[in-house]
C-alpha atoms as one frame of an Amber mdcrd trajectory, in Angstrom:
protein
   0.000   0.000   0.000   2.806   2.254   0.894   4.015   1.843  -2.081   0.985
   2.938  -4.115   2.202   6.827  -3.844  -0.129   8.567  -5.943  -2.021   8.211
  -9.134   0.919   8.207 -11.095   1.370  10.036 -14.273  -0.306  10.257 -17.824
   0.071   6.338 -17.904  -1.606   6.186 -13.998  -0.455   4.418 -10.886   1.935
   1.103 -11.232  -0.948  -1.388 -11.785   0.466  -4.241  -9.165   0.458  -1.501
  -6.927  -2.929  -0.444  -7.526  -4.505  -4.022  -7.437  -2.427  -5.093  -4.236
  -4.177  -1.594  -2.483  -7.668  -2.695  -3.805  -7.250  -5.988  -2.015  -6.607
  -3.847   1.479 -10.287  -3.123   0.838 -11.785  -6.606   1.459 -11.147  -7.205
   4.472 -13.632  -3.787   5.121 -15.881  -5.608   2.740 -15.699  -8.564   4.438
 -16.756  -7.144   7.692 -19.826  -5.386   6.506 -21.552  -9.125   6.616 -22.818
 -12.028   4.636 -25.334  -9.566   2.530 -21.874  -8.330   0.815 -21.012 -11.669
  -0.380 -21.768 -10.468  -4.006 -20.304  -7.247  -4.111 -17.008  -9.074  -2.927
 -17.318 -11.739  -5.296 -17.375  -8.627  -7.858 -14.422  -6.841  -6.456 -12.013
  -9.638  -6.164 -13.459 -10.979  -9.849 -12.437  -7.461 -11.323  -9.078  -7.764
  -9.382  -8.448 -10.448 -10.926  -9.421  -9.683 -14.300  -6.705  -6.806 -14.082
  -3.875  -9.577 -12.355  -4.871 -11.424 -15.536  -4.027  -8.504 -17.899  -0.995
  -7.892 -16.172   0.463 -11.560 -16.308  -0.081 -11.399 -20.360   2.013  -8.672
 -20.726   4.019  -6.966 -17.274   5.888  -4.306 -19.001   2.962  -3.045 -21.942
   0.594  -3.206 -19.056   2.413  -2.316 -15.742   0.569   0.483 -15.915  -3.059
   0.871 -14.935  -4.435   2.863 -17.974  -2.192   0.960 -20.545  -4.668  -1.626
 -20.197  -7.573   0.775 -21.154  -6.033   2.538 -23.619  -5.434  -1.257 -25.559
  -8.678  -2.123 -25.038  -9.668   0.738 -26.856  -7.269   0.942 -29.291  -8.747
  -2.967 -30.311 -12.325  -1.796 -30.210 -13.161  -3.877 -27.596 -13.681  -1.679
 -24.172 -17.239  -1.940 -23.801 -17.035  -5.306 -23.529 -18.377  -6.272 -19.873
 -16.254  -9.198 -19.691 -13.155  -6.495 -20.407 -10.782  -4.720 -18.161 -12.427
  -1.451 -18.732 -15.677  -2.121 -17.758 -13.787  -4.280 -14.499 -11.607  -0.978
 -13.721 -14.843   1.067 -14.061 -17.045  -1.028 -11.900 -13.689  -1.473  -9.274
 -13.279   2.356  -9.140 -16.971   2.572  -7.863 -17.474  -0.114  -5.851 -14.104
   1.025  -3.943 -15.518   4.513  -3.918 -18.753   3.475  -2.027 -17.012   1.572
   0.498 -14.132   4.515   1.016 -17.068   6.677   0.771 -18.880   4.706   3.836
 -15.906   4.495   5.736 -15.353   8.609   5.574 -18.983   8.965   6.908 -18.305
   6.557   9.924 -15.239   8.616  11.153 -16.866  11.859  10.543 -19.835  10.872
  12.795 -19.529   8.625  15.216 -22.720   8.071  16.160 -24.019   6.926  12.625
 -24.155   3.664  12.384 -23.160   1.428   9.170 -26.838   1.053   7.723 -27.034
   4.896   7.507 -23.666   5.361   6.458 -23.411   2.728   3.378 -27.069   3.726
   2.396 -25.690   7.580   1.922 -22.855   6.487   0.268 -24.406   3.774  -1.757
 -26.964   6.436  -3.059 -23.789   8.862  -4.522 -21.860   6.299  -5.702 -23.337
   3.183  -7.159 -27.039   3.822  -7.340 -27.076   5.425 -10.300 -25.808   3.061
 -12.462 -27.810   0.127 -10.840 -31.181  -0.688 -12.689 -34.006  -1.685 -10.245
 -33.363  -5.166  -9.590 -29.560  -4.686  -8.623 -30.635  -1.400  -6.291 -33.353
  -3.598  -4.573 -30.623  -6.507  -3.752 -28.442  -3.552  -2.815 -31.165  -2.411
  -0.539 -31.902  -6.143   1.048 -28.023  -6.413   1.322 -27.938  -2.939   3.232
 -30.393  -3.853   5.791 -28.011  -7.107   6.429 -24.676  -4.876   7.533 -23.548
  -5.376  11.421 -23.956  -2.213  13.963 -21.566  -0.277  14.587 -19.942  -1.624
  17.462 -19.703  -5.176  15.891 -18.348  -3.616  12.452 -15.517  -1.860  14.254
 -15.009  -5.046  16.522 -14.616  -6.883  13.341 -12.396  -4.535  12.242 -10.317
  -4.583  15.557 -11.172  -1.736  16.861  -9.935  -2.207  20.444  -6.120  -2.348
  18.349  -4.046   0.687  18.376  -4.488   3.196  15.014  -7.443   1.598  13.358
  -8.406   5.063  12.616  -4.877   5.943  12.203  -5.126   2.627   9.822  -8.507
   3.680   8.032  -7.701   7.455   7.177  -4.328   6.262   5.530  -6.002   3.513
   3.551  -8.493   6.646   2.580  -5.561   9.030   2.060  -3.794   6.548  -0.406
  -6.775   5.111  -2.535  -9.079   8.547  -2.536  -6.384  10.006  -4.707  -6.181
   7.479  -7.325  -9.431   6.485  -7.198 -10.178  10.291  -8.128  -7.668  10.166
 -11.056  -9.112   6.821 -12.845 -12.538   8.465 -12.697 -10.982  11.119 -14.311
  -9.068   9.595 -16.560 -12.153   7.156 -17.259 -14.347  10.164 -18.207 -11.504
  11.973 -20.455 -11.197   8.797 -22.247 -15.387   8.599 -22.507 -15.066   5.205
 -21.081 -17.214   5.939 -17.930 -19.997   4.291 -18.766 -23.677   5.163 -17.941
 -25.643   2.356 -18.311 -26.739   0.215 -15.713 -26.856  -3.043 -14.304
């Protein structure tokens, strides 16, 4: 994670780097109980649809948006079984769970329903159609309290905010520059699933 840095330059962050920081997230996923299951299942399936990429070809595509910018240069980046539609749906599902995290620290006396429904309804909502919003919803209703999710978590070991707000301080930034990057290269797709 340390290693991570920043978002990198025109070619964006090292992508081993960014895939091994992604997989810091599960654990968080992990803890936010069994009605997850799915949306872990999708973030470790798009991790390792980008590992994938990499092993073909470490040096073309040791670079996250290498792998886009193939993809499009081959026609094929609106493929769903692709890397760009993976990075895409990655970026936001990271986003909603950095995005639930922020709102537990800045309140602490929200608890994890409230907080991952107000993030879930900025981040991934949109591009959900009504069937994946309603298991969203069902899955939402399923997270631990508060207290257990931070007990989970570890929260009675030193710096688990200290631990948290890094994690945040790392990813935000990069997360922030593939969305970018995503919509300069019109590959941020609005359609839904």
């Amino acid at each position: 994670m340390d290693r991570l840095g920043g978002p990198g330059g025109a070619d964006g962050p090292p992508t081993a780097e960014f895939l091994a920081a992604c997989k810091c997230v599960l654990p968080v996923v992990d803890s936010l109980g069994a009605g997850m299951v799915p949306a872990r299942a999708d973030i470790s399936g798009n991790i390792a649809r980008l590992e994938a990429r990499l092993g073909e070809d470490p040096a073309a595509f040791g670079a996250l948006f290498a792998i886009v910018r193939r993809e499009k240069r081959d026609g094929c980046e609106a493929d769903n079984a692709g890397c760009t539609k993976g990075l895409l749906w990655l970026t936001r599902a990271l986003t909603f769970i950095l995005e639930t995290l922020r709102r537990l620290h800045a309140d602490p006396a929200l608890e994890v329903h409230g907080a991952a429904s107000a993030a879930y309804e900025g981040t991934l909502k949109p591009y959900h159609g009504w069937i994946t919003s309603t298991a969203y919803w069902a899955a939402l209703k399923l997270v631990p309290y508060r207290r257990d999710f931070f007990a989970i978590l570890g929260e009675g070991s030193a710096g688990l905010d200290a631990e948290l707000a890094r994690l945040d301080a790392q990813l935000s930034p990069v997360l922030a520059a593939v969305r970018a990057f995503m919509e300069a290269e019109g590959v941020n797709f609005p359609d839904t699933v």
